[in-house]
N, C-alpha and C positions, 0 to 999 in steps of 0.2 A: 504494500500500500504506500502510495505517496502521502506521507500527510504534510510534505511542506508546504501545500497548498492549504491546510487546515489548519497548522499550528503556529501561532505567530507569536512573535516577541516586540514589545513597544516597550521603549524605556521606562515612559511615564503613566505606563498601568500594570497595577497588581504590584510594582516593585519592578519591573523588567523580566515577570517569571513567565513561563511558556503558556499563555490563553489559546483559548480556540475561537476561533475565525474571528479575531478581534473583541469578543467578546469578554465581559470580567469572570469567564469562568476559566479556573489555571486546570492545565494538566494535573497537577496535584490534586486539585481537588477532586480530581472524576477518579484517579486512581484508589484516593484514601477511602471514596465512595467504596470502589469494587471491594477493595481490602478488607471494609470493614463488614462482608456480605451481602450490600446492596447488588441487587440486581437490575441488569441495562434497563429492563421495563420499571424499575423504579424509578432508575435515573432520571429518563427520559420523561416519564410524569411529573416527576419533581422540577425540570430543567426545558421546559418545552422547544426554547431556542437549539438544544440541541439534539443529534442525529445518530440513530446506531454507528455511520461512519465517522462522525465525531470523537464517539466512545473507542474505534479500534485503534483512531490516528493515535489517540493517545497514548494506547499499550504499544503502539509500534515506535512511537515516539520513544518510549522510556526502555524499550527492549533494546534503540540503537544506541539510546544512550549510557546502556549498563555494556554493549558488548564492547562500543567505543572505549568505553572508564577499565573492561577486563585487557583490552588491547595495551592502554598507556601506561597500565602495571605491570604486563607484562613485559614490554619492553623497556621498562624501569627498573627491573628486576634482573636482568640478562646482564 
């Protein structure tokens, strides 16, 4: 999934942390949602601006950005 089309960073919202589509809702938040057992049809009831493919930019977001963070250890390690 592309989500750089969906996840966007503005300096001067939220702090500069990663919203979706401009919106004040952060990637954090949607993930701490799932974490905490919410479910996408919860979200999305709760969250009506957003979109099941909202919800995966996310996880795809934070999946490149944990292989990203295992790559720069790695090679800091070596």
């Amino acid at each position: 999934m592309e989500y750089q089309k969906l996840i966007t960073i503005e300096p001067g919202k939220r702090g500069g942390k990663p919203c979706i589509r401009g919106l004040r809702i952060t990637v954090y938040d949607v993930l701490e949602y799932l974490a905490s057992g919410m479910k996408e049809e919860e979200i999305l009831e709760d969250f009506p601006d957003l979109t099941v493919e909202d919800i995966r930019a996310c996880l795809t977001f934070a999946a490149d950005r944990e292989r990203h963070s295992i790559m720069i250890q790695h090679e800091t390690a070596v």
